[in-house]
C-alpha positions as CSV (number, residue, x, y, z in Angstrom):
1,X,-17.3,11.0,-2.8
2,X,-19.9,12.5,-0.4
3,X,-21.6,10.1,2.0
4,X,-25.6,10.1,2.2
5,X,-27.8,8.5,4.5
6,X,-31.3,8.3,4.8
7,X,-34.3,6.3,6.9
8,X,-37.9,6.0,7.1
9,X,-39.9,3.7,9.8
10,X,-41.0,3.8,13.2
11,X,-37.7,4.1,15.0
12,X,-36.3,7.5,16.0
13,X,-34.6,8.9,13.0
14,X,-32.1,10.8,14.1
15,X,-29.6,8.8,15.6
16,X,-29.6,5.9,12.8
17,X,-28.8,9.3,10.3
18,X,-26.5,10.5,12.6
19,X,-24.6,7.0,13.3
20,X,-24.6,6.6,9.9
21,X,-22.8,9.6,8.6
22,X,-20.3,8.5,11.2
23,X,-19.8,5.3,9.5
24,X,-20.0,7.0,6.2
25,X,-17.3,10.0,7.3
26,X,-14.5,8.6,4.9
27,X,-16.3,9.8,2.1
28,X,-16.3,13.4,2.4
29,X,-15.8,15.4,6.0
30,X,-15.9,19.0,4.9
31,X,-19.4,19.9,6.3
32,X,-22.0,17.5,7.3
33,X,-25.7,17.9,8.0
34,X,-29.6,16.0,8.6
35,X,-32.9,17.1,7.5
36,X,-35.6,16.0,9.9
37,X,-39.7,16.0,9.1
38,X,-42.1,16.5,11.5
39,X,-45.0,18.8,11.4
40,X,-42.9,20.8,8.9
41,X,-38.8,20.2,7.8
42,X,-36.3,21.1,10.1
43,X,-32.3,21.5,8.5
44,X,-29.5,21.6,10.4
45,X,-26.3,21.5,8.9
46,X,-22.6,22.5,10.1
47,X,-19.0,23.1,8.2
48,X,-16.4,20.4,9.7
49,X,-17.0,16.8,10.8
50,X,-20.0,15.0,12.3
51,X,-19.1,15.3,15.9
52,X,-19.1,19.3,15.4
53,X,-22.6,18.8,13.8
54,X,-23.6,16.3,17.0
55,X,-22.3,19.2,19.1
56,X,-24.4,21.6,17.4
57,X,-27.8,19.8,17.6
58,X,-27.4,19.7,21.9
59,X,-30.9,20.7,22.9
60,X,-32.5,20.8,19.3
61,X,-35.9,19.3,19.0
62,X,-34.9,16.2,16.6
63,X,-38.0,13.8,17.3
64,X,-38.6,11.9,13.6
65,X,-39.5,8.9,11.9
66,X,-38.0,10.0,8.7
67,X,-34.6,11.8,7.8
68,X,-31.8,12.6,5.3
69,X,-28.1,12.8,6.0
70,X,-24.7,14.0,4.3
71,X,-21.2,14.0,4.9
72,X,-19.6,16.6,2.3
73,X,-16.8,16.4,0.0
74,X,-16.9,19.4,-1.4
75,X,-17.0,19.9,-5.5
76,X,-18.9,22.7,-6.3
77,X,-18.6,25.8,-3.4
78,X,-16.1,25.8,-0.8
79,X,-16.4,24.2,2.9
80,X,-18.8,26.2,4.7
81,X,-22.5,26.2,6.6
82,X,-24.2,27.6,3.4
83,X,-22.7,25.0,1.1
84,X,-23.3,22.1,3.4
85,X,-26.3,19.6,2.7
86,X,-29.4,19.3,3.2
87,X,-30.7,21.8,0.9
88,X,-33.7,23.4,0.9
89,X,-36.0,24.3,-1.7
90,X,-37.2,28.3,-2.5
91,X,-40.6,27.6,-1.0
92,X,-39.3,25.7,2.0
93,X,-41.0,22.7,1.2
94,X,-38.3,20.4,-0.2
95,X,-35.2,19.5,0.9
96,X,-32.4,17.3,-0.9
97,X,-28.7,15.5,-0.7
98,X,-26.7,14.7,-3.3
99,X,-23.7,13.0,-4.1
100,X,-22.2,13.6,-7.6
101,X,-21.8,16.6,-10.3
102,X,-24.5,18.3,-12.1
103,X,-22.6,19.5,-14.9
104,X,-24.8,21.7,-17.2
105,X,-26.3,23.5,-13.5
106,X,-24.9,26.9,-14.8
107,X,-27.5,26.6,-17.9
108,X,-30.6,25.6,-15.7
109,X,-29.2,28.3,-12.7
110,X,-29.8,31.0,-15.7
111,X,-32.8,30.2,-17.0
112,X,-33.9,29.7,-13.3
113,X,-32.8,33.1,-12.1
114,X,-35.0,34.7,-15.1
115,X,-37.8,33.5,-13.3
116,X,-37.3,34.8,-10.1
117,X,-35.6,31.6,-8.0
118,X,-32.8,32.7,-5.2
119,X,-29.8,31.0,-4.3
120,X,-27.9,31.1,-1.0
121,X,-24.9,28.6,-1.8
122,X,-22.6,28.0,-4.3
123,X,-23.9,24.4,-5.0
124,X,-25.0,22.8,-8.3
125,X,-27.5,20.9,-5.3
126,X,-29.4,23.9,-4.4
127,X,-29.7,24.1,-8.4
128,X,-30.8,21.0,-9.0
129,X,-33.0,20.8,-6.1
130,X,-35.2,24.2,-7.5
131,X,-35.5,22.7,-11.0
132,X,-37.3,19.8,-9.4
133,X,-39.3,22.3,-7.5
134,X,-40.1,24.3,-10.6
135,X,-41.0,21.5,-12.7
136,X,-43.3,20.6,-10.1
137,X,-44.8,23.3,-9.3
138,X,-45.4,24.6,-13.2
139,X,-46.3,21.0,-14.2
140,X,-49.1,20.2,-10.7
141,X,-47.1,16.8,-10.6
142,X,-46.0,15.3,-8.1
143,X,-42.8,15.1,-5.9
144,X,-41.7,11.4,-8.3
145,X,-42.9,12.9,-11.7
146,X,-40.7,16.1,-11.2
147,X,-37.4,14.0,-10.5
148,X,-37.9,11.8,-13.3
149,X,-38.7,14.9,-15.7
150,X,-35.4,17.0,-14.0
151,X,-33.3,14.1,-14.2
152,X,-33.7,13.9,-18.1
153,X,-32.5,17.1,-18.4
154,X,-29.2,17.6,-16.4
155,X,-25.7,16.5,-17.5
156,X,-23.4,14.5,-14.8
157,X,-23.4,12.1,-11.9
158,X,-25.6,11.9,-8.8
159,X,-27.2,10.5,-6.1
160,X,-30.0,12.2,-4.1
161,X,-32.4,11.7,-1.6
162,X,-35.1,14.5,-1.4
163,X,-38.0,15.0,1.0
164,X,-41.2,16.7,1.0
165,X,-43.2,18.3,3.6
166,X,-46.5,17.3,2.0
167,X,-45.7,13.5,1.9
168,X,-44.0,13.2,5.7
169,X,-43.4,9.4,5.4
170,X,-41.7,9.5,1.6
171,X,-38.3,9.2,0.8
172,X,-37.4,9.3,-3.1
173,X,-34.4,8.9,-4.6
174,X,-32.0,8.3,-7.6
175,X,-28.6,7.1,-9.1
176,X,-26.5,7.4,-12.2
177,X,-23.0,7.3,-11.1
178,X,-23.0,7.3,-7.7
179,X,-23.7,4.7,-5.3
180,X,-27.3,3.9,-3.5
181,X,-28.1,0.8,-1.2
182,X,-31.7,0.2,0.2
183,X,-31.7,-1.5,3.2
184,X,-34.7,-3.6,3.8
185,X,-36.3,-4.2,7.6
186,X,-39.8,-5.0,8.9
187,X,-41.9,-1.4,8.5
188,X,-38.7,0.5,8.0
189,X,-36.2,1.2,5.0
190,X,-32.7,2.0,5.4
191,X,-30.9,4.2,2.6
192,X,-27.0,4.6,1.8
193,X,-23.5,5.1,0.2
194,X,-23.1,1.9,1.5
195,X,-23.8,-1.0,3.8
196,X,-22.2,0.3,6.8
197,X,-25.2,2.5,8.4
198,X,-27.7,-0.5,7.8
199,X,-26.0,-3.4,9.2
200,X,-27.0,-4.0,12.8
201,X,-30.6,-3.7,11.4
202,X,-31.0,-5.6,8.2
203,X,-28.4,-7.9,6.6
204,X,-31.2,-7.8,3.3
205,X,-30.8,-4.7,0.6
206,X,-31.0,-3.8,-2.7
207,X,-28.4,-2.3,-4.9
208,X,-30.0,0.8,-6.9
209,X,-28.6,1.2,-10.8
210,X,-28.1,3.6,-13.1
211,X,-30.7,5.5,-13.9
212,X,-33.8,4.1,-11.4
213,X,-35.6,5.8,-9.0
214,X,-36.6,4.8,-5.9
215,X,-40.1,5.6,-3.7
216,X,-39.2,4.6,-0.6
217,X,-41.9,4.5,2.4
218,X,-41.8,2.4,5.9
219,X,-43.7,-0.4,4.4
220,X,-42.9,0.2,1.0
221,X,-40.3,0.1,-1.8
222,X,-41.3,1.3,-5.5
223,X,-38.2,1.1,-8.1
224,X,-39.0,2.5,-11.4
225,X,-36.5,3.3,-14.5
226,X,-36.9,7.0,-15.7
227,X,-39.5,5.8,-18.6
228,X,-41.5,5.4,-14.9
229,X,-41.6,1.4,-15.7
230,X,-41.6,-0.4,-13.0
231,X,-38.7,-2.5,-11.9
232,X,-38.8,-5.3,-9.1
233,X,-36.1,-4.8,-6.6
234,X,-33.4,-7.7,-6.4
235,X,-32.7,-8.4,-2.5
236,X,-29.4,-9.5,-1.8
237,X,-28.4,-10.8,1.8
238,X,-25.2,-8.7,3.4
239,X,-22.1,-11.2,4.1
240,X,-20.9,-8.7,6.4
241,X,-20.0,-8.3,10.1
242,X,-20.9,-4.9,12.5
243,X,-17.4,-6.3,13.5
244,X,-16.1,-5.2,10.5
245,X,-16.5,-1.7,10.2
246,X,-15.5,-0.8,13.8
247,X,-12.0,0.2,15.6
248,X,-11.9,-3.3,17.7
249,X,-9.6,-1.6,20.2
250,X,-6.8,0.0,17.8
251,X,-6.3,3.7,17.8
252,X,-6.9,4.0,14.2
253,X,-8.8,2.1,11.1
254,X,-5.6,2.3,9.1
255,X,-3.6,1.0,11.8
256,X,-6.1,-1.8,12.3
257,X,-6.5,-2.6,8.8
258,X,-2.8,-3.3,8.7
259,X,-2.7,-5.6,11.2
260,X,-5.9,-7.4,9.1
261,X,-3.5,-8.2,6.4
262,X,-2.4,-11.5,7.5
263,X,-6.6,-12.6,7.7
264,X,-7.8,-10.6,4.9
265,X,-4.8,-12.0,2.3
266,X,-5.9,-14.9,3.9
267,X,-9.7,-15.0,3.0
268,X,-8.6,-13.8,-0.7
269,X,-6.8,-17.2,-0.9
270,X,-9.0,-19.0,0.9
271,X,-10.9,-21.5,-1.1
272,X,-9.1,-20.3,-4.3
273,X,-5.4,-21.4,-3.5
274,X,-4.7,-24.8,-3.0
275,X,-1.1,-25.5,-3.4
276,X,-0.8,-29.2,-2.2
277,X,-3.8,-29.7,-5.3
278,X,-1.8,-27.6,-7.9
279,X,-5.1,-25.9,-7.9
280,X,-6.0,-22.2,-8.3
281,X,-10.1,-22.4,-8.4
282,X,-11.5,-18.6,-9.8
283,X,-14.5,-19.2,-11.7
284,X,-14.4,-15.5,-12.8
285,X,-11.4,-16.4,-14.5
286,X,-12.1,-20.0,-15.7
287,X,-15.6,-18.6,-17.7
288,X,-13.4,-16.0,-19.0
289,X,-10.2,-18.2,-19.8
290,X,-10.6,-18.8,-23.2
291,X,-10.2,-15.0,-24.0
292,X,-7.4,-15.0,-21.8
293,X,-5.7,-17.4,-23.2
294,X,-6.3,-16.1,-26.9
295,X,-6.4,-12.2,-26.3
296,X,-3.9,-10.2,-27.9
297,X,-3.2,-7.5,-25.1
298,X,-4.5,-7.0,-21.8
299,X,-5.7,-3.3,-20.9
300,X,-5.7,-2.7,-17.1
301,X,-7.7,0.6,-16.0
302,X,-7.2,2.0,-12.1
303,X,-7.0,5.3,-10.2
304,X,-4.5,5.8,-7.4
305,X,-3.2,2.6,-5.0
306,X,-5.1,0.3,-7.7
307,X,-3.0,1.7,-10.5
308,X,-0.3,0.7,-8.3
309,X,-1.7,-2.8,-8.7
310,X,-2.1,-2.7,-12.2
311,X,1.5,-1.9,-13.0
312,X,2.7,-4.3,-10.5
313,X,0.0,-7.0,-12.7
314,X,2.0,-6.0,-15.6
315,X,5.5,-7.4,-14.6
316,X,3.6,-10.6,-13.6
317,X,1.1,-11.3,-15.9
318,X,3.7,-10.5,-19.0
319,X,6.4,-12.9,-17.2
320,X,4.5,-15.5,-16.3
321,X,1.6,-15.6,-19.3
322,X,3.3,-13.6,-22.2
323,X,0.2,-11.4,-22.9
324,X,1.4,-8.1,-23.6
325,X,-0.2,-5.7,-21.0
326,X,-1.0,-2.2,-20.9
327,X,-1.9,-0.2,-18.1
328,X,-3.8,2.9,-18.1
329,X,-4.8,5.7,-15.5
330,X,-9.0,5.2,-15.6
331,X,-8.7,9.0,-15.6
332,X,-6.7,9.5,-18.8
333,X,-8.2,6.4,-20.8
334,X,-11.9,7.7,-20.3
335,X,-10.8,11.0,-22.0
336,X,-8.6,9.5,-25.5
337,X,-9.8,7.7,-28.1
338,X,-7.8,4.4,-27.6
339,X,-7.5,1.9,-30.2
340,X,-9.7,-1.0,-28.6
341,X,-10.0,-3.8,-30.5
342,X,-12.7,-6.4,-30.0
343,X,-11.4,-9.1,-27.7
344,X,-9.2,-7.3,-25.5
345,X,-9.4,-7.9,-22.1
346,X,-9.8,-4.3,-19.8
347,X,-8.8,-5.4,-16.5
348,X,-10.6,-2.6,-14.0
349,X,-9.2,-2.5,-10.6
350,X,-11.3,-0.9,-8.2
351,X,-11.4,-1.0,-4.2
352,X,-15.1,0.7,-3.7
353,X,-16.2,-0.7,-7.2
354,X,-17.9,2.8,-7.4
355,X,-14.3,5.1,-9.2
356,X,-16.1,7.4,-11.3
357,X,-13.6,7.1,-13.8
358,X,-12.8,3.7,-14.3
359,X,-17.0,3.0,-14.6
360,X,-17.2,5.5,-17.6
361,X,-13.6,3.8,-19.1
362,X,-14.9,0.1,-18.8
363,X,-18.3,1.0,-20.3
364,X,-16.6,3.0,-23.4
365,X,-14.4,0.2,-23.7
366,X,-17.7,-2.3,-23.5
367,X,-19.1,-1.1,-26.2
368,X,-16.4,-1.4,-28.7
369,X,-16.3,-5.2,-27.9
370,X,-13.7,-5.5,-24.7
371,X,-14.0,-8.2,-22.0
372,X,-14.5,-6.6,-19.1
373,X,-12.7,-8.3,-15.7
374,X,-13.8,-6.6,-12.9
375,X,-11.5,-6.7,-9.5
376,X,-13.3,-5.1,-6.5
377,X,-13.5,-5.2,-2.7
378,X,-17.4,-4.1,-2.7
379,X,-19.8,-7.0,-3.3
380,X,-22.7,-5.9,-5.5
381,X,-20.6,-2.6,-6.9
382,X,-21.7,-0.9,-10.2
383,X,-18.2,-2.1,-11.6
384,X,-18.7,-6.2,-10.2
385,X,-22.5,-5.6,-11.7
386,X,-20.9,-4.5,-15.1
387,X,-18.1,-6.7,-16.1
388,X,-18.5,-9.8,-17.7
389,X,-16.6,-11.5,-15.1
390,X,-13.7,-10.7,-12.1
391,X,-12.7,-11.3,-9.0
392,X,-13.5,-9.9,-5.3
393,X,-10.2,-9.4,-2.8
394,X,-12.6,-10.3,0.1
395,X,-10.6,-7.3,2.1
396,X,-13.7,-6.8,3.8
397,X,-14.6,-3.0,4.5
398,X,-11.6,-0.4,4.6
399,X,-12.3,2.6,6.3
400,X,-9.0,4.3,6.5
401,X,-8.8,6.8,3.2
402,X,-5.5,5.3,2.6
403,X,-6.2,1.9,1.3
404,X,-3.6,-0.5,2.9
405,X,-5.5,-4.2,3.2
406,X,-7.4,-3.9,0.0
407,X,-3.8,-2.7,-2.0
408,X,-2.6,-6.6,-0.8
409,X,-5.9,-7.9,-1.6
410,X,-5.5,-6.5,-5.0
411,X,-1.6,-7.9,-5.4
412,X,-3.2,-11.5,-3.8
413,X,-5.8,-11.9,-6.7
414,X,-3.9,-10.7,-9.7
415,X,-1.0,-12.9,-8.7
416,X,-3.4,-15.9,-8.4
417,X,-5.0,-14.6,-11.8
418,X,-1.5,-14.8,-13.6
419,X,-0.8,-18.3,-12.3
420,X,-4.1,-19.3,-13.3
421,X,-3.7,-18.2,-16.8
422,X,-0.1,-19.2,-17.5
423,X,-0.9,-22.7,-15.8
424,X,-3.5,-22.7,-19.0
425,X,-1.5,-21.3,-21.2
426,X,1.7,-23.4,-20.6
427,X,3.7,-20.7,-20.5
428,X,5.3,-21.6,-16.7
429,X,7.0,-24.9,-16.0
430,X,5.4,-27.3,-13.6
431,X,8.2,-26.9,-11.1
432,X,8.3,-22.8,-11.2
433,X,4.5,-23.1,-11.0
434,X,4.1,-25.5,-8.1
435,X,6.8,-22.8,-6.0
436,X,5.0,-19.9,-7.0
437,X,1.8,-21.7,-5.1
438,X,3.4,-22.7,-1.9
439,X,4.9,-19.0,-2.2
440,X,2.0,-17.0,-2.3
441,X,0.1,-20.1,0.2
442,X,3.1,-18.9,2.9
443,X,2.5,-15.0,2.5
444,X,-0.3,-14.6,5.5
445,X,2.1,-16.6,7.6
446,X,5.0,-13.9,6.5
447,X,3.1,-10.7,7.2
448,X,2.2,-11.5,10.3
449,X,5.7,-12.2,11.5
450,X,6.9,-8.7,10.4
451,X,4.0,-7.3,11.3
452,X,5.5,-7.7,15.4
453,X,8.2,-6.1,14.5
454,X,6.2,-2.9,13.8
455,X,8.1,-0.9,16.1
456,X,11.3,-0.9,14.3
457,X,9.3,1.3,11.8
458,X,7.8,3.2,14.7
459,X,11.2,4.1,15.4
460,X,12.3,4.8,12.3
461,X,9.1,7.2,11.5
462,X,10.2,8.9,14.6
463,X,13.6,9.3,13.7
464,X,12.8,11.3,9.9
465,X,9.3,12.8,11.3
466,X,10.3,16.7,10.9
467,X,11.5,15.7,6.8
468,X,10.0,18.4,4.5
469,X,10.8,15.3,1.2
470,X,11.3,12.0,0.4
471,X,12.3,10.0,-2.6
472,X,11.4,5.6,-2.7
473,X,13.2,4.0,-5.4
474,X,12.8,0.4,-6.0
475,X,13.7,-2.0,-9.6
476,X,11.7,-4.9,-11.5
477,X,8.7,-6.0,-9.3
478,X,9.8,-3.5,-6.5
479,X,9.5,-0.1,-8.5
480,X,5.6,-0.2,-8.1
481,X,6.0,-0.5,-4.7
482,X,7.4,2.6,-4.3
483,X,5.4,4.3,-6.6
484,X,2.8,2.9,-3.7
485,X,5.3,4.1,-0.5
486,X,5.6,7.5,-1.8
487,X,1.8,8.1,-2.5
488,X,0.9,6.5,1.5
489,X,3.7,9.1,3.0
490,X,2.2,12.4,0.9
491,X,-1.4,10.5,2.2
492,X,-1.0,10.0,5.7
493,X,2.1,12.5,6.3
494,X,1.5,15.7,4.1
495,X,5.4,14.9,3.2
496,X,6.4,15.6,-0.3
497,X,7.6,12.4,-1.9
498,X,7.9,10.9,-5.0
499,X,8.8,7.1,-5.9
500,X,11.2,6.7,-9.3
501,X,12.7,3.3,-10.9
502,X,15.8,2.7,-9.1
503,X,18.1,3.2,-12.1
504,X,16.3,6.6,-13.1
505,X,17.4,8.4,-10.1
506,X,20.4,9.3,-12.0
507,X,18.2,11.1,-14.7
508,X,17.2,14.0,-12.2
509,X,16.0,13.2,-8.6
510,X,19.6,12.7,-7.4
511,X,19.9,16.5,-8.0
512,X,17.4,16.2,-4.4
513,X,19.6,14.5,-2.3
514,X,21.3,16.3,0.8
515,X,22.2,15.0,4.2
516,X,18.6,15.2,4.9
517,X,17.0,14.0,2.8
518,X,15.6,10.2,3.4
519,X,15.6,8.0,0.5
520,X,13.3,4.3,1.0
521,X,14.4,1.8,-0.6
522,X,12.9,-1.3,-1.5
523,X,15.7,-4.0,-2.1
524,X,15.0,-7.1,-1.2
525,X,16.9,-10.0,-2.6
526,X,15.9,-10.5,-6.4
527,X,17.3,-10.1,-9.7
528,X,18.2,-7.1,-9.4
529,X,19.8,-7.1,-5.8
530,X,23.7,-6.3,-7.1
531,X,22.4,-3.4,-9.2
532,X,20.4,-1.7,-6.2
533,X,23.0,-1.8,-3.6
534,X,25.1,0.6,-6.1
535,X,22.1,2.7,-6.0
536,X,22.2,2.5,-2.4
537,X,26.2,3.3,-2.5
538,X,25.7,6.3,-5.1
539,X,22.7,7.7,-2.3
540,X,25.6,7.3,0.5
541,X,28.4,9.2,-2.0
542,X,26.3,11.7,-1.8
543,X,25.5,12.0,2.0
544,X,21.4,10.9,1.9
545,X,19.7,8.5,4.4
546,X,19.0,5.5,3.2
547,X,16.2,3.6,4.7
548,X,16.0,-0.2,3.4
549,X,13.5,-2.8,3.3
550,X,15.8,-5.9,2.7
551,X,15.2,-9.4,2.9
552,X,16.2,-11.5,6.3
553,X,19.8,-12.6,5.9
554,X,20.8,-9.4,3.5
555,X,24.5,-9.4,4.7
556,X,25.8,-6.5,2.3
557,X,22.9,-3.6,3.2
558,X,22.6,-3.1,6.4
559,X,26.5,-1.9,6.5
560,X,25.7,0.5,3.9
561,X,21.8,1.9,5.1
562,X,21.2,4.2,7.9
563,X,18.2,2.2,9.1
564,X,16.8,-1.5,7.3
565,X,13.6,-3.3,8.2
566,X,13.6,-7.0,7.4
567,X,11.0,-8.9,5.7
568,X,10.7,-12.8,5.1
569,X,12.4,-14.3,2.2
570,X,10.2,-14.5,-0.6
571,X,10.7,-15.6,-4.4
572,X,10.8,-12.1,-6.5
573,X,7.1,-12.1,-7.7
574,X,5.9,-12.7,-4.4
575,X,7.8,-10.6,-2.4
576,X,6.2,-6.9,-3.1
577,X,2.9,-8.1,-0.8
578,X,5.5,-8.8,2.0
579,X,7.8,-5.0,1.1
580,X,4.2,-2.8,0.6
581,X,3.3,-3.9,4.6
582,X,6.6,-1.8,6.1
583,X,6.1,1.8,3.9
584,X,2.4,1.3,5.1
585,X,3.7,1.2,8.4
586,X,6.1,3.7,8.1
587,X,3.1,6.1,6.8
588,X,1.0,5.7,9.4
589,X,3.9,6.2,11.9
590,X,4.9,9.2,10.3
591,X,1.7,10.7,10.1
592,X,0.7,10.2,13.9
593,X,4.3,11.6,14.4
594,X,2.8,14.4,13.1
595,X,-0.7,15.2,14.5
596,X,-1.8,14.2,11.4
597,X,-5.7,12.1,11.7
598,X,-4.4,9.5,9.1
599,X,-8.0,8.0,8.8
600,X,-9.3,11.4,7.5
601,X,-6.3,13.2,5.3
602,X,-7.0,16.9,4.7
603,X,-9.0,17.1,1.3
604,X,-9.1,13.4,0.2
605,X,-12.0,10.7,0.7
606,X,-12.4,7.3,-0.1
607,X,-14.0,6.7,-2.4
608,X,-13.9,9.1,-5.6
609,X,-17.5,8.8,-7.4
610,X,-17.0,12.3,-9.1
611,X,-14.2,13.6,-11.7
């Protein structure tokens, strides 16, 4: 969750640290803070966001070469200035971030109070950080030896960066479960959550694992596994644009990354999708597609708008390949004891390629003998690095908590995944197949012609801003769609709303419905188009709003809605990528209806690296 940031060279380190946590605010923006080392370590840390920390350091001395930063989302200790990283050590000497949970800290907190150690937060950090120091200072090793020794010891997930004031040019860290890049420049190292506060100085990095520990110094870069081996770091070159990760004139990332969509589905396809061929080229798939093609059940693991995904993956890949499919909450399947036989395939659907749960799920699931597929937006992710094959959505970098372009990116690849398969298999007819191409082929075209008719949502969101509930009901490929518009309203909106199956509303949430209430539906023209409009007409019976999403030329619903928005005609598989766009929409509106900041949500982050 929490976003660290750390450098070490002959630039001024403060503003790359402070830039940084900017960039890295979507992780966690409960408190924030920097650690700073020059002739002895100066912390400075606030509760609230990085600007109020910016504020706060006006007239500080924050002359450095080498410094820590962290953007909080807070776990252990509630939002404050005490609980806030950096923290320091009980002589003053070392200070250290951390992203992740310590989860024995109370047992090492105990036996650390018996011997005299202090504590000013509520933290399992501060914890952490004075086991190292105690190790040291009992064992006269150095700052390396004493991570490595403390890191054997604790129970749970981290991520740290620690400095000392004896070794003013040394930065050393370590991962297991959390994210770490390295950044690599000419007398100067670059450290991360992510890419993003590196890239206007080094397009080269390394991606830390599980379990290694960096020593990382202007001119130098040491990774060694906790058995202190050495390890040589792997450069990688970054495919990635400054471009990318800023605003480019919108008011919002969200409501940028919305407009994306056409450009980012787009670049999924691109190169993949060739519908005049008959060719879908994924070579994830294709070294894979004998177990596809043979496996008894497909397992799909997500958290959130990627479970969405998943579910949405079911309905396809059963239709179109006749594998039976499961789909799991990561957070759920990482707790049971599932039967997993070997030769199923586990699916794991992951925007940040970094969801705490859904690493732990695929790895338990790796060792009883399951393929693992991999689908992620993050190039060089822990979950890309373990699976045995998958896909990237080529999203490029989402900023907005709410994921909106990476969600389509998602529906893009596991549509192109099922057509894949099936075309193997021979379960879909030449005919249906070739449609199914130029279908998904036309879909950029299709969100970017509703996408200018945005303000018939804006208007809309205007129109039911002050509701207190809402309920999205949808059938068939539709009903995980709003499952997905009634988790982006309670995002972005802080409106109560939950999405059911069409036909369940009957079987309780009706008992909701008032002359106030507003009830979304998705009803666009499938299978199941007769069935929905007597939904609709049982909503109207009962005096409710109805708010449609209906497919261009719908004759029969808009007489019967209060308010429709129209979206291209698409075959039925197809057409949730086009009806997701309009509830994103609608979100956003609502929230900024609101005063809500819909890039930062009260008490959510992006990406979720701890339970």
């Amino acid at each position: 969750m929490c976003g660290i940031v750390g450098y070490t060279g002959h630039r001024e380190a403060y503003p790359i640290v402070i830039k940084g946590l900017k960039r890295l605010e979507y992780r966690g923006y409960d408190s924030t803070g920097v650690a700073l080392l020059n002739g002895g370590l100066k912390v400075y840390k606030k509760k609230g966001r990085v600007a109020d920390l910016e504020e706060f350091l006006v007239g500080k001395d924050l002359h450095s070469h080498i410094g820590i930063g962290h953007t909080r989302w807070a776990t252990h200790g509630e939002p404050s200035d005490r609980n806030a990283h950096p923290h320091t050590s009980n002589s003053g000497k070392l200070t250290m971030i951390h992203n992740g949970i310590i989860e024995n800290y109370a047992q090492i907190k105990k036996e650390l109070l018996t011997k005299g150690y202090t504590f000013t937060s509520d933290t399992d950090t501060e914890v952490l950080l004075n086991f190292i120091e105690d190790i040291k200072e009992n064992n006269e090793c150095n700052l390396e030896e004493a991570v490595r020794v403390a890191l054997k010891r604790i129970t749970g997930a981290y991520c740290i960066l620690l400095l000392d004031e004896a070794d003013p040019e040394t930065i050393i860290a370590a991962r297991k479960g959390s994210p770490l890049v390295i950044g690599v420049g000419k007398g100067e190292h670059f450290l991360g959550s992510d890419a993003s506060p590196m890239l206007e100085y080094t397009k080269e990095v390394v991606y830390i694992n599980d379990y290694e520990l960096a020593i990382v110094r202007p001119d130098e870069l040491i990774l060694k596994n906790l058995g202190n081996e050495k390890i040589t770091p792997f450069v990688t070159k970054l495919d990635l644009k400054l471009a990318a990760i800023e605003k480019g004139g919108y008011e919002h990332f969200m409501l940028k990354e919305i407009f994306e969509q056409p450009s980012t589905i787009l670049d999924c396809l691109r190169g993949r999708l060739d519908a005049s061929a008959g060719m879908i080229t994924m070579s994830g798939v294709q070294q894979n597609i004998e177990a596809f093609k043979t496996a008894g059940r497909i397992i799909i693991v997500a958290c959130g708008t990627s479970w969405h995904a998943g579910l949405l993956a079911e309905y396809i890949i059963e239709e179109l390949c006749r594998i039976p499919v499961e789909v799991e909450y990561a957070s759920e399947f990482r707790y049971r004891n599932p039967v997993i036989n070997k030769g199923d395939i586990i699916i794991a659907i992951s925007q940040s390629g970094e969801t705490a749960d859904t690493l732990v799920a695929i790895n338990r699931a790796k060792e009883q003998g399951a393929i693992i597929f991999g689908i992620v937006n993050v190039v060089g992710s822990s979950i890309a690095r373990l699976s045995n094959g998958g896909a990237y959505t080529h999203a490029g970098p989402e900023i907005g908590v709410a994921s909106t372009k990476a969600f389509t990116g998602q529906l893009a690849v596991l549509t192109m995944m099922a057509l894949k398969i099936a075309k193997e298999k021979g379960t879909i007819a030449d005919e249906r197949y070739t449609q199914l191409l130029f279908e998904l082929e036309s879909v950029p075209e299709k969100v970017e012609a509703l996408l200018k008719n945005a303000d018939a949502i804006e208007a809309i969101a205007e129109k039911y801003k002050d509701a207190s509930d809402a309920l999205f009901l949808g059938r068939g490929y539709n009903f995980p769609i709003a499952l997905e518009g009634a988790l982006k309203l309670k995002e972005i909106s802080y409106i109560h709303a939950e999405g059911y199956p069409a036909a369940e509303m009957k079987h309780g949430p009706i008992a909701l419905v008032t002359a106030t209430l507003p009830v979304v539906f998705i009803a666009t023209n499938d299978t199941y188009h007769e069935k929905i409009i007597s939904n609709i007409q049982e909503i109207k019976a009962r005096k409710g709003k109805v708010i449609a999403i209906i497919t261009e030329g719908d004759d029969v619903i808009p007489g019967l809605a209060d308010d429709v928005f129209y979206v291209p005609a698409a075959d039925e598989i197809i057409a949730p990528i086009l009806s997701c766009v309009p509830l994103q929409l609608l979100s956003y509106y609502m929230g900024i209806a609101r005063g809500v900041d819909v890039d930062k949500p009260r008490n959510l982050a992006k990406s979720v690296t701890v339970e």
